[in-house]
N, CA, C and O atoms as a Maestro MAE file, in Angstrom:
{
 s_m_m2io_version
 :::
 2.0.0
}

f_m_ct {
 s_m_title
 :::
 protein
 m_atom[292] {
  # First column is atom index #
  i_m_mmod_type
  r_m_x_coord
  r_m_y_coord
  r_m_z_coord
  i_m_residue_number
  s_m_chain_name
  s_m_pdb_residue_name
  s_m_pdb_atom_name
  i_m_atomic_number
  :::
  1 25 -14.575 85.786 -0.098 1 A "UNK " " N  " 7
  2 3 -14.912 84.465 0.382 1 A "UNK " " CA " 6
  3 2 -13.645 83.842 0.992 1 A "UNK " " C  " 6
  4 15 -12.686 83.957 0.228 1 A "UNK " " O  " 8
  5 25 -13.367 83.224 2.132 2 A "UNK " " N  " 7
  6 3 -12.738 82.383 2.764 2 A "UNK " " CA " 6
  7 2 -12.987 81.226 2.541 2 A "UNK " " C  " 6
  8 15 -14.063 80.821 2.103 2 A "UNK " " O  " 8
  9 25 -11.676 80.301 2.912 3 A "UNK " " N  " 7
  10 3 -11.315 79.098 2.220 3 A "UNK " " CA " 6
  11 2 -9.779 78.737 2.995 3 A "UNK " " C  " 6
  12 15 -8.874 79.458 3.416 3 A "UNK " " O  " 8
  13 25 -9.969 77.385 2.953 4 A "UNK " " N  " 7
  14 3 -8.369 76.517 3.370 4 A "UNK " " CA " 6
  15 2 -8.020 75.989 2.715 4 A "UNK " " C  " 6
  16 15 -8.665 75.217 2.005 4 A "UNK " " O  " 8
  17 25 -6.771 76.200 2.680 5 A "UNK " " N  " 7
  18 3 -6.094 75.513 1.632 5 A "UNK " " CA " 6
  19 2 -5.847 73.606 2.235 5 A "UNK " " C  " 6
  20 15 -5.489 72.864 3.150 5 A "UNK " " O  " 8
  21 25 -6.408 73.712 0.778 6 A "UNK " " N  " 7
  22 3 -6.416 72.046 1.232 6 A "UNK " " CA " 6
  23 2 -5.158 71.397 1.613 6 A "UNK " " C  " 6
  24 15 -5.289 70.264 2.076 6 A "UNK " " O  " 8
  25 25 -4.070 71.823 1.529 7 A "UNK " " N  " 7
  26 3 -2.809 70.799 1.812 7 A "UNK " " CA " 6
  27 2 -2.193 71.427 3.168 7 A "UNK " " C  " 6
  28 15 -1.394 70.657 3.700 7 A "UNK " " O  " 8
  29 25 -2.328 72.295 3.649 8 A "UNK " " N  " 7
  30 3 -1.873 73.363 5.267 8 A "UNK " " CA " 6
  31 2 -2.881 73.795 5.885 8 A "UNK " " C  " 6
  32 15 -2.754 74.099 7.072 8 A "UNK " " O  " 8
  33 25 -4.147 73.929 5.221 9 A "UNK " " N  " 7
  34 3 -5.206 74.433 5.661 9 A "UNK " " CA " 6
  35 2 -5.147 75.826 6.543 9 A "UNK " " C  " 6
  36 15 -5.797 76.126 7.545 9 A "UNK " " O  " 8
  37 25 -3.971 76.702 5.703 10 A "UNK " " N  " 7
  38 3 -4.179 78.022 6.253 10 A "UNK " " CA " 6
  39 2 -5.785 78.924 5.863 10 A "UNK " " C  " 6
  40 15 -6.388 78.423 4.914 10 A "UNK " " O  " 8
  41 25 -6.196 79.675 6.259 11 A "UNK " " N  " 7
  42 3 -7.080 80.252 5.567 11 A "UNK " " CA " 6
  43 2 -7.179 81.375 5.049 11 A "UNK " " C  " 6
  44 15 -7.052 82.409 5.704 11 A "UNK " " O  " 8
  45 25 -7.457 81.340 3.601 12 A "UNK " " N  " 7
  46 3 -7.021 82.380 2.716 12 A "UNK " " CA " 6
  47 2 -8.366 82.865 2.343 12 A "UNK " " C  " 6
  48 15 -9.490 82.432 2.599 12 A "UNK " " O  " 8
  49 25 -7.867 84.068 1.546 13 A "UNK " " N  " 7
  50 3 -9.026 85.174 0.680 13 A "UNK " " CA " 6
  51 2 -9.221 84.574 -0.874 13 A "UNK " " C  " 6
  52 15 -8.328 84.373 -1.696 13 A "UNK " " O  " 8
  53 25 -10.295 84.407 -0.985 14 A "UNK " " N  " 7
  54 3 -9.980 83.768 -2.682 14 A "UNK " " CA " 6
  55 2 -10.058 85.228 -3.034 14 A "UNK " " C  " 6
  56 15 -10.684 86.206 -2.627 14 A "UNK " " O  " 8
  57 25 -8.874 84.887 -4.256 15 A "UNK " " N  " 7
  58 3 -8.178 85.617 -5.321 15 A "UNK " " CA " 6
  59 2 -8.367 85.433 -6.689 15 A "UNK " " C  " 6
  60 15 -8.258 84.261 -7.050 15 A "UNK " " O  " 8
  61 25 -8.543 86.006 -7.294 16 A "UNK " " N  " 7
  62 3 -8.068 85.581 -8.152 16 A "UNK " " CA " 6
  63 2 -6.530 86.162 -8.717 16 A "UNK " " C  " 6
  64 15 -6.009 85.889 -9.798 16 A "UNK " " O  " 8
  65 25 -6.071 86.909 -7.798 17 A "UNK " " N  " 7
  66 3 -4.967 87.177 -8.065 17 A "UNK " " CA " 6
  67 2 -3.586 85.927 -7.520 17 A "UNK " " C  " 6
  68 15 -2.421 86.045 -7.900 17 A "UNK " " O  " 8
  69 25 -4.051 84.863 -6.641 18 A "UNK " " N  " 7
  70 3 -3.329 84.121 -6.164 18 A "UNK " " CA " 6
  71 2 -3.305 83.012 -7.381 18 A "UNK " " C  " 6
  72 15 -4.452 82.692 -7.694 18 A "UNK " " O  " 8
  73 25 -2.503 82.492 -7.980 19 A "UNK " " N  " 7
  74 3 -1.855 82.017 -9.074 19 A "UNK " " CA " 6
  75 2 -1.793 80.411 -8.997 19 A "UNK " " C  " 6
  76 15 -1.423 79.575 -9.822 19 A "UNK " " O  " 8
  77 25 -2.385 80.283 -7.458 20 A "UNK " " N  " 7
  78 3 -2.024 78.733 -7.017 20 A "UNK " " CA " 6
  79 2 -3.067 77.971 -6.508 20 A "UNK " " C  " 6
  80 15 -3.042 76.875 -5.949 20 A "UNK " " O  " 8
  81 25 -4.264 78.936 -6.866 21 A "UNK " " N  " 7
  82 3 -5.393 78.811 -5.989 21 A "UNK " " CA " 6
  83 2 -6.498 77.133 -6.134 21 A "UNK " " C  " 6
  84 15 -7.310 77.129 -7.059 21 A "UNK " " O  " 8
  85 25 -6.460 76.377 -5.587 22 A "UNK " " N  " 7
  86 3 -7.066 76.523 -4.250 22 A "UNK " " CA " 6
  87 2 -6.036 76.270 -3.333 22 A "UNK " " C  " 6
  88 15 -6.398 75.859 -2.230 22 A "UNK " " O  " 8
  89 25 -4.211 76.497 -3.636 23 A "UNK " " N  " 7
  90 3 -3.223 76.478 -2.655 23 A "UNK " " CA " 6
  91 2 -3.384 77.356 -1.925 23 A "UNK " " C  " 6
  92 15 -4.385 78.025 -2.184 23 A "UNK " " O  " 8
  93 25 -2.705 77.727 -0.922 24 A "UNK " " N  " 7
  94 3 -1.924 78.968 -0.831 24 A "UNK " " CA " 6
  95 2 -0.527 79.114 -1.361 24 A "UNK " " C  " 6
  96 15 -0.116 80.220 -1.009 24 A "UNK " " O  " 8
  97 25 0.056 78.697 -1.811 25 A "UNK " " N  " 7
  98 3 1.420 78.897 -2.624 25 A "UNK " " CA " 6
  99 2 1.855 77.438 -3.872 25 A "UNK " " C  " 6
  100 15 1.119 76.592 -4.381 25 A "UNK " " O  " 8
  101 25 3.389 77.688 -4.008 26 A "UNK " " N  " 7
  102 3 3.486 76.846 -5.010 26 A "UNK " " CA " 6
  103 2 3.927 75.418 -4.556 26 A "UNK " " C  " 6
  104 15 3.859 74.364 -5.188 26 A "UNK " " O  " 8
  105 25 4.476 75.695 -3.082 27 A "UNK " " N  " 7
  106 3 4.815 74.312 -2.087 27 A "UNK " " CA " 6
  107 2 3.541 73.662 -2.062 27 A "UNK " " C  " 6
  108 15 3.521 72.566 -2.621 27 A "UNK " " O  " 8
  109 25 2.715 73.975 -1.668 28 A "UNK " " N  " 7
  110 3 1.099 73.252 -1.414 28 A "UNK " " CA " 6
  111 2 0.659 72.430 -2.891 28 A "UNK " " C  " 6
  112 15 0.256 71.326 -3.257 28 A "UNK " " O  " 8
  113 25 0.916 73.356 -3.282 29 A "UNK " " N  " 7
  114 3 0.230 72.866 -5.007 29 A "UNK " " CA " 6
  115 2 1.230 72.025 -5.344 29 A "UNK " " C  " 6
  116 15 0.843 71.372 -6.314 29 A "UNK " " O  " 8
  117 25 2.675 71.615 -4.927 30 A "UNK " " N  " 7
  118 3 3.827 70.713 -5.233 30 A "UNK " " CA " 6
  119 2 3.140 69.587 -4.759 30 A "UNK " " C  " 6
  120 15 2.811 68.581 -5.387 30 A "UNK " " O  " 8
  121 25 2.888 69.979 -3.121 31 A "UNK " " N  " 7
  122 3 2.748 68.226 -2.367 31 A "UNK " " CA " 6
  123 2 1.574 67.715 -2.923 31 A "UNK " " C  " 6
  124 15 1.611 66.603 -3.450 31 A "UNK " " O  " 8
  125 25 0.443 68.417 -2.884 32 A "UNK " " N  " 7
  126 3 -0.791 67.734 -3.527 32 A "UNK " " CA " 6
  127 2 -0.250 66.971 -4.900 32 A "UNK " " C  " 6
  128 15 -0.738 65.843 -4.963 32 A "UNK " " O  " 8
  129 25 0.361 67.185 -5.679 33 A "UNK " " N  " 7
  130 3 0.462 66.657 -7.042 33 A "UNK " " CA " 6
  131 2 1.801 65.782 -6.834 33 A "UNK " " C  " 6
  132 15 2.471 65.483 -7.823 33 A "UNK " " O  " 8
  133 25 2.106 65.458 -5.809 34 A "UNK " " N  " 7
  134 3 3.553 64.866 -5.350 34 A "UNK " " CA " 6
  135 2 2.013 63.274 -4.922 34 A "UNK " " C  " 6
  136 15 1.917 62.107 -5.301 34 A "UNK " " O  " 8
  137 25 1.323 63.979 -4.191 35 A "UNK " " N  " 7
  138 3 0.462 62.940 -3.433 35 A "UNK " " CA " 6
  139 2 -0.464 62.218 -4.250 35 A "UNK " " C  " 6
  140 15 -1.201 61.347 -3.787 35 A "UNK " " O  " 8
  141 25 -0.442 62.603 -5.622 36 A "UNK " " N  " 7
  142 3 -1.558 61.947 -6.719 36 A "UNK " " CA " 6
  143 2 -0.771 61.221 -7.652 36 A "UNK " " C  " 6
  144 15 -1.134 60.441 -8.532 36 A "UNK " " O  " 8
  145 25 0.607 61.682 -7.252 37 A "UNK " " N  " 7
  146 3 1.938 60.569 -8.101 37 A "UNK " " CA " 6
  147 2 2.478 59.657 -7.517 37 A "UNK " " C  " 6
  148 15 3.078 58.747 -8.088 37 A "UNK " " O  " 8
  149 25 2.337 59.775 -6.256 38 A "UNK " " N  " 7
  150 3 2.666 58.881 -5.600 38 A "UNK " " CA " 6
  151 2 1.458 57.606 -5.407 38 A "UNK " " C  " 6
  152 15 1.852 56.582 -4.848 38 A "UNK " " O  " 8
  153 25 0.334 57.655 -5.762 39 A "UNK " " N  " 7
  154 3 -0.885 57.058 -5.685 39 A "UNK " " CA " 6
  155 2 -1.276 57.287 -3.679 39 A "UNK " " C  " 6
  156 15 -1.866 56.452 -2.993 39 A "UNK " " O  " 8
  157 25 -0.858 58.314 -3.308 40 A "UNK " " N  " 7
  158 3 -1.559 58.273 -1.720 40 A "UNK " " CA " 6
  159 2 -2.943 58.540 -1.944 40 A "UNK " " C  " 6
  160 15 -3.817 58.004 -1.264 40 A "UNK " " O  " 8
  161 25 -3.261 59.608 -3.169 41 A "UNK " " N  " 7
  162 3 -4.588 59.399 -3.535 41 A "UNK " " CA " 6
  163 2 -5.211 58.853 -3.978 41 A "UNK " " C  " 6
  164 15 -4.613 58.261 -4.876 41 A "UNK " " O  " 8
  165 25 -6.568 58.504 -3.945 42 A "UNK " " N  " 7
  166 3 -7.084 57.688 -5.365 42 A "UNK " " CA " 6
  167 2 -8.120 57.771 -5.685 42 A "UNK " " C  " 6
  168 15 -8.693 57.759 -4.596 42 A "UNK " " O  " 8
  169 25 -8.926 57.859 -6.472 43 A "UNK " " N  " 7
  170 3 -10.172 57.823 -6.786 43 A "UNK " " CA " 6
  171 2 -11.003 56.581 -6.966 43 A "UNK " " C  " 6
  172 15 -10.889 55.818 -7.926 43 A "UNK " " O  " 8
  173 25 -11.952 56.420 -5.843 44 A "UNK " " N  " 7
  174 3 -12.276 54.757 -5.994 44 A "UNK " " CA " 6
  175 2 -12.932 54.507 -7.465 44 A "UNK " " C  " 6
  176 15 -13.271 55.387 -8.257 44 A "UNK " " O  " 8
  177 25 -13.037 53.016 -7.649 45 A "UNK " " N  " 7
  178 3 -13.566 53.101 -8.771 45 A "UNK " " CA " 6
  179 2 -14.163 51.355 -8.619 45 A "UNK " " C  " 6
  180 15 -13.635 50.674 -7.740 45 A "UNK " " O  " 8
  181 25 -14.857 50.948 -9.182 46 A "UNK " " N  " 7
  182 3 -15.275 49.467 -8.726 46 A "UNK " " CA " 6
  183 2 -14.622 48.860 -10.089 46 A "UNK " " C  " 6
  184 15 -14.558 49.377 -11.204 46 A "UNK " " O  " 8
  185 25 -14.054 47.306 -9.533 47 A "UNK " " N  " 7
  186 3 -13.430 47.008 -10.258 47 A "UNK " " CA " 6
  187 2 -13.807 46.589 -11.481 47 A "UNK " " C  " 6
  188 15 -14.992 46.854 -11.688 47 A "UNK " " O  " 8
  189 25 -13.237 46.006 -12.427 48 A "UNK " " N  " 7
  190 3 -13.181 45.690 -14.019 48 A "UNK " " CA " 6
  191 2 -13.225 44.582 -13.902 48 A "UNK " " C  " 6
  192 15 -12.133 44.020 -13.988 48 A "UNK " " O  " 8
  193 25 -14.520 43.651 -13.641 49 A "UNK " " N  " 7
  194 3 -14.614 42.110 -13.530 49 A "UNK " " CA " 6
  195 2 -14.629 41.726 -15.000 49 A "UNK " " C  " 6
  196 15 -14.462 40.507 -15.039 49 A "UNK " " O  " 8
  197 25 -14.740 42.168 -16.100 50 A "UNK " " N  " 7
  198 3 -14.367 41.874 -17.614 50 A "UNK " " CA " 6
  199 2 -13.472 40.500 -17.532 50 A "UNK " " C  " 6
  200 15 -13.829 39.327 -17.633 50 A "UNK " " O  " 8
  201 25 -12.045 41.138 -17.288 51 A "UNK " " N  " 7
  202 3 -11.106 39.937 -17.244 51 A "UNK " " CA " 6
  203 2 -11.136 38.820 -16.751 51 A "UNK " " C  " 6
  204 15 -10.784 37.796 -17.337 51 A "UNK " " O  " 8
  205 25 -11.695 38.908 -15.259 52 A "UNK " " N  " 7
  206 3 -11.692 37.926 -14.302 52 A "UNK " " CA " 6
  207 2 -13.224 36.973 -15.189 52 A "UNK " " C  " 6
  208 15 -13.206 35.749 -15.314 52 A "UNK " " O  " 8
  209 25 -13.695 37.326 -15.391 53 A "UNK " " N  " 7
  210 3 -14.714 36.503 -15.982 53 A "UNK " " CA " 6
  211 2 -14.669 35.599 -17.320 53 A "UNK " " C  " 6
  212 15 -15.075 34.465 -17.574 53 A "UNK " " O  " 8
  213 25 -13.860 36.802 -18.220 54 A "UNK " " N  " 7
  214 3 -13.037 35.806 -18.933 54 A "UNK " " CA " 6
  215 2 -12.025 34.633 -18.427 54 A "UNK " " C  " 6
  216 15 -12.014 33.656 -19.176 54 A "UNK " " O  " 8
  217 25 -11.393 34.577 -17.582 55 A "UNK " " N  " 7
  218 3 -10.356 34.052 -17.019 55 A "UNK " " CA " 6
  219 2 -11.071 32.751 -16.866 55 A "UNK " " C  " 6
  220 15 -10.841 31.747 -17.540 55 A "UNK " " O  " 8
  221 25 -12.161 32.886 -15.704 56 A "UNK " " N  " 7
  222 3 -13.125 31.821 -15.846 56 A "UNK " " CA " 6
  223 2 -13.733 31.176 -16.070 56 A "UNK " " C  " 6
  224 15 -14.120 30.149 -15.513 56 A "UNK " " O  " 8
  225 25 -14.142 32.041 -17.688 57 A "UNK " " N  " 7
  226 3 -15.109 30.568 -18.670 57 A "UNK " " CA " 6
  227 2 -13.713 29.938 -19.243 57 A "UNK " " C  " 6
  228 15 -13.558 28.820 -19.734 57 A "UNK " " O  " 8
  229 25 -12.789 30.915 -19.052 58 A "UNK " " N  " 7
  230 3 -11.519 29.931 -19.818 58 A "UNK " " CA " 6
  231 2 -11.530 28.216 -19.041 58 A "UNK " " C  " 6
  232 15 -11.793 27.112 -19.519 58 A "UNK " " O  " 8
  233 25 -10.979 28.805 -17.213 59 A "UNK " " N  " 7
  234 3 -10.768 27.617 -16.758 59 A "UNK " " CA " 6
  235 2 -11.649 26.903 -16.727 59 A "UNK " " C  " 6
  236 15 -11.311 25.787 -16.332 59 A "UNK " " O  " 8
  237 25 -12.927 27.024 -17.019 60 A "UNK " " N  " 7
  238 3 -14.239 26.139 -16.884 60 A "UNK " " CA " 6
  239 2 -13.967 25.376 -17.855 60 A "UNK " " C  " 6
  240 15 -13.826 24.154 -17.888 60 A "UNK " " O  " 8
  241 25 -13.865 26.523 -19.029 61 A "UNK " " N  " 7
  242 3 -14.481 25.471 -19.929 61 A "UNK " " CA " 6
  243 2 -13.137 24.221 -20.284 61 A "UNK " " C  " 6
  244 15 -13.475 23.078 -20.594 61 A "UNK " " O  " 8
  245 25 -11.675 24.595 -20.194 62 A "UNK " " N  " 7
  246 3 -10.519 23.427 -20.097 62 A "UNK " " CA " 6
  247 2 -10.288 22.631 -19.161 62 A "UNK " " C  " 6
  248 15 -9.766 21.565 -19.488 62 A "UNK " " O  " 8
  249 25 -10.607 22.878 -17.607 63 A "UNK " " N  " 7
  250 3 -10.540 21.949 -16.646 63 A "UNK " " CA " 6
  251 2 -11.932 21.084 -16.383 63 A "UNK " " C  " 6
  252 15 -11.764 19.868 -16.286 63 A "UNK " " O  " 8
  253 25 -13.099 21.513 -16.274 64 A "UNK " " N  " 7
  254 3 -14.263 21.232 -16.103 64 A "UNK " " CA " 6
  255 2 -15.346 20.620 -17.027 64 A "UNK " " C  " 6
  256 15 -16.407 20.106 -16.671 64 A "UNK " " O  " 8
  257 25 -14.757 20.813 -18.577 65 A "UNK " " N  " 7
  258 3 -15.905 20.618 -19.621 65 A "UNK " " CA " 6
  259 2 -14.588 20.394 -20.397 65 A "UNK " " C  " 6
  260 15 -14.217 21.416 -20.973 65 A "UNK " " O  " 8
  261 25 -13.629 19.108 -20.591 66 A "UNK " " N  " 7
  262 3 -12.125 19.407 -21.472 66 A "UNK " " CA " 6
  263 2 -12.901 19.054 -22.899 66 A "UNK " " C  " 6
  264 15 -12.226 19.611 -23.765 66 A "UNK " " O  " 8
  265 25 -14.152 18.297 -23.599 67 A "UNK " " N  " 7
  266 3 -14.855 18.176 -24.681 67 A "UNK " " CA " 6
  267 2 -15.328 19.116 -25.126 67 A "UNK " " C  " 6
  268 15 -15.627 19.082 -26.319 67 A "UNK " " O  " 8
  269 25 -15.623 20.518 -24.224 68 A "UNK " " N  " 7
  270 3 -16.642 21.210 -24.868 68 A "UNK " " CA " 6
  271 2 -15.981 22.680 -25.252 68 A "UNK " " C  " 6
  272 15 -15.425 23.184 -24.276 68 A "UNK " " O  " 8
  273 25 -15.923 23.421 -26.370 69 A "UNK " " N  " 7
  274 3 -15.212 24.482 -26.636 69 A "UNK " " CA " 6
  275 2 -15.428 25.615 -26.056 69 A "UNK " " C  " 6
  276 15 -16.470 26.247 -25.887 69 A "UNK " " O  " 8
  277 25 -14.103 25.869 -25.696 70 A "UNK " " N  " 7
  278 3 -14.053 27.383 -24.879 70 A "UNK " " CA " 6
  279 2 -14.925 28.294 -25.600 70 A "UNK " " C  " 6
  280 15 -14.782 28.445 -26.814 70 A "UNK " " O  " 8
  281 25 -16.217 29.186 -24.652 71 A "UNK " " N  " 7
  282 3 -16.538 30.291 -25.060 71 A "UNK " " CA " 6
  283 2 -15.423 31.087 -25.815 71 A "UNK " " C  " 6
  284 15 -14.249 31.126 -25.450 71 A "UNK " " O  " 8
  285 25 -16.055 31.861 -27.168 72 A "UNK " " N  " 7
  286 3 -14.887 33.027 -27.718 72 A "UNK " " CA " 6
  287 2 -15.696 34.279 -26.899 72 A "UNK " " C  " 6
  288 15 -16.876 34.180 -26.560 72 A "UNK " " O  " 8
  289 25 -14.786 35.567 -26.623 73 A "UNK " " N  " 7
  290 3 -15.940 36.368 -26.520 73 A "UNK " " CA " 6
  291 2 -15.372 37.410 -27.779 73 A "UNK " " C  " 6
  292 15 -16.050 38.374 -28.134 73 A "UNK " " O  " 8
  :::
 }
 m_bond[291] {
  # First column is bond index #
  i_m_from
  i_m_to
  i_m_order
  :::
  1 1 2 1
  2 2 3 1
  3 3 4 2
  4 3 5 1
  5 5 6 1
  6 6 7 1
  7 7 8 2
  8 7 9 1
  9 9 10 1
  10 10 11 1
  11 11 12 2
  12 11 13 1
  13 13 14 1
  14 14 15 1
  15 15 16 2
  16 15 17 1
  17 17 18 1
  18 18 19 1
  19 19 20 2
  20 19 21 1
  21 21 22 1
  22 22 23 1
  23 23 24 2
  24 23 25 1
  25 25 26 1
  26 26 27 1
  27 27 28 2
  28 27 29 1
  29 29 30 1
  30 30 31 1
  31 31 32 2
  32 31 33 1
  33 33 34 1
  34 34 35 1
  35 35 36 2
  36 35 37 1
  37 37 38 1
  38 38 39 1
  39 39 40 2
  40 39 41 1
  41 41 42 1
  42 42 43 1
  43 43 44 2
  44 43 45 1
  45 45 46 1
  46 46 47 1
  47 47 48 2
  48 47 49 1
  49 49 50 1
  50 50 51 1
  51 51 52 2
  52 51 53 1
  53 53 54 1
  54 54 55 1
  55 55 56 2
  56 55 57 1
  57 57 58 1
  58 58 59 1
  59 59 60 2
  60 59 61 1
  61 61 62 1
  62 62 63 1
  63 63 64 2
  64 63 65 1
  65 65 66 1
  66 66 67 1
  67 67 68 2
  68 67 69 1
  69 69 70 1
  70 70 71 1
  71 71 72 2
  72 71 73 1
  73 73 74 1
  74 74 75 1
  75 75 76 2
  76 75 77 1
  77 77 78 1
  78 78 79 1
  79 79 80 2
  80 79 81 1
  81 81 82 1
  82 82 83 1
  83 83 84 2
  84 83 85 1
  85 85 86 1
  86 86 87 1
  87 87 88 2
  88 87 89 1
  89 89 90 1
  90 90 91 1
  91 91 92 2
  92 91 93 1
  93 93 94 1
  94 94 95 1
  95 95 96 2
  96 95 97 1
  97 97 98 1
  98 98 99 1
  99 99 100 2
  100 99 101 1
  101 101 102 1
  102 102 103 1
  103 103 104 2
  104 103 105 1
  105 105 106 1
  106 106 107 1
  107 107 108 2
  108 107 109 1
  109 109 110 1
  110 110 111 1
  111 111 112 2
  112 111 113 1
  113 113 114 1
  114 114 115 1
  115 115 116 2
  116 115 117 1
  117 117 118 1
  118 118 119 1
  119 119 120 2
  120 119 121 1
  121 121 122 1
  122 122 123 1
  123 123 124 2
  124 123 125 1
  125 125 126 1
  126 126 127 1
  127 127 128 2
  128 127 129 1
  129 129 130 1
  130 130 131 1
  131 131 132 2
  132 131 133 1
  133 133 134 1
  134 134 135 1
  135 135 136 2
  136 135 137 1
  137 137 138 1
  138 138 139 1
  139 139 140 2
  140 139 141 1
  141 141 142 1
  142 142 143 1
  143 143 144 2
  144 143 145 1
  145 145 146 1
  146 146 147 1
  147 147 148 2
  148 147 149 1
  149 149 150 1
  150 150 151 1
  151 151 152 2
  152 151 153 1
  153 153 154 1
  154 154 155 1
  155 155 156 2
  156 155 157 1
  157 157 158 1
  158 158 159 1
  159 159 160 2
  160 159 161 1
  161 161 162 1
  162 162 163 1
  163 163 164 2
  164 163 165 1
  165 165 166 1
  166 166 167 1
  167 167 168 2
  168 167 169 1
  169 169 170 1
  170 170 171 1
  171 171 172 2
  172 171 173 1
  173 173 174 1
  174 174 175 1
  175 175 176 2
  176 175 177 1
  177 177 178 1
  178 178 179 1
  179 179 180 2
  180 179 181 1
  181 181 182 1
  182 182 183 1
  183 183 184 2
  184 183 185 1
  185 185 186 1
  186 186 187 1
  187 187 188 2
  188 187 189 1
  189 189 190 1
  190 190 191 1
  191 191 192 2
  192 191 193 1
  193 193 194 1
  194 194 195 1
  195 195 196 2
  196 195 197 1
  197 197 198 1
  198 198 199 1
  199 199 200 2
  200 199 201 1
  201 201 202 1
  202 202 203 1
  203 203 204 2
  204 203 205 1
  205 205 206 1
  206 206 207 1
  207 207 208 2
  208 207 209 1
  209 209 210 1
  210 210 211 1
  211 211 212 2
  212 211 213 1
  213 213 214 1
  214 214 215 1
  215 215 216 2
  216 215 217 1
  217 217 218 1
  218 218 219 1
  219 219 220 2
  220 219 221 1
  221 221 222 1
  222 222 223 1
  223 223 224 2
  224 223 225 1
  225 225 226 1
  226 226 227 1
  227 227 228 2
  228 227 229 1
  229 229 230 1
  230 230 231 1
  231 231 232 2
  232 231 233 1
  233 233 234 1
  234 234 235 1
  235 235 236 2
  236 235 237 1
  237 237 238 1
  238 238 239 1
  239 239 240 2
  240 239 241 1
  241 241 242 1
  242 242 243 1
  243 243 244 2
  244 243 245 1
  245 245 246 1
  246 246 247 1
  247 247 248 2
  248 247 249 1
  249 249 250 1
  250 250 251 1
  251 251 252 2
  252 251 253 1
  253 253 254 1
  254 254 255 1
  255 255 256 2
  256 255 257 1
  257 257 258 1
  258 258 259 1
  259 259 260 2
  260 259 261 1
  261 261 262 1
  262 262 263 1
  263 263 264 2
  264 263 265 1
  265 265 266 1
  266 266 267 1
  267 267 268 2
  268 267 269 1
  269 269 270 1
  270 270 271 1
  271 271 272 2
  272 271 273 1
  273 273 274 1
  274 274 275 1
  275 275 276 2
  276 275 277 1
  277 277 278 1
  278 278 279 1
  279 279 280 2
  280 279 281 1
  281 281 282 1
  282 282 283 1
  283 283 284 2
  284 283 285 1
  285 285 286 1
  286 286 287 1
  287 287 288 2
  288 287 289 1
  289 289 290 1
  290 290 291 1
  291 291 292 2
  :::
 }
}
């Protein structure tokens, strides 16, 4: 089976004798993991409105309602 290597996109023979695979070597397999430390990659993810919502019954409830007690959560 043929295949490119994802970081040069030469095209190689899968091996299982190649040690680096889905590289073609150990430079390829460096930059990719150079590029997931560096955050060039990322995996989306939708954000964590948790906090921000807390944040907000906070300011509600001290600027907007200063009589009425802050939600605990």
């Amino acid at each position: 089976m043929k295949y490119s290597c994802p970081t040069c996109k030469q095209t190689l023979e899968w091996s299982s004798e190649n040690p680096y695979r889905p590289f073609c070597c150990e430079r390829c397999k460096l930059i990719d993991l150079g590029a997931w430390a560096d955050e060039s990659y990322a995996v989306p993810a939708a954000p964590d409105l948790t906090a921000l919502e807390f944040e907000e019954d906070i300011f509600f409830s001290e600027h907007l309602m200063p009589d009425v007690p802050a939600h605990k959560h």
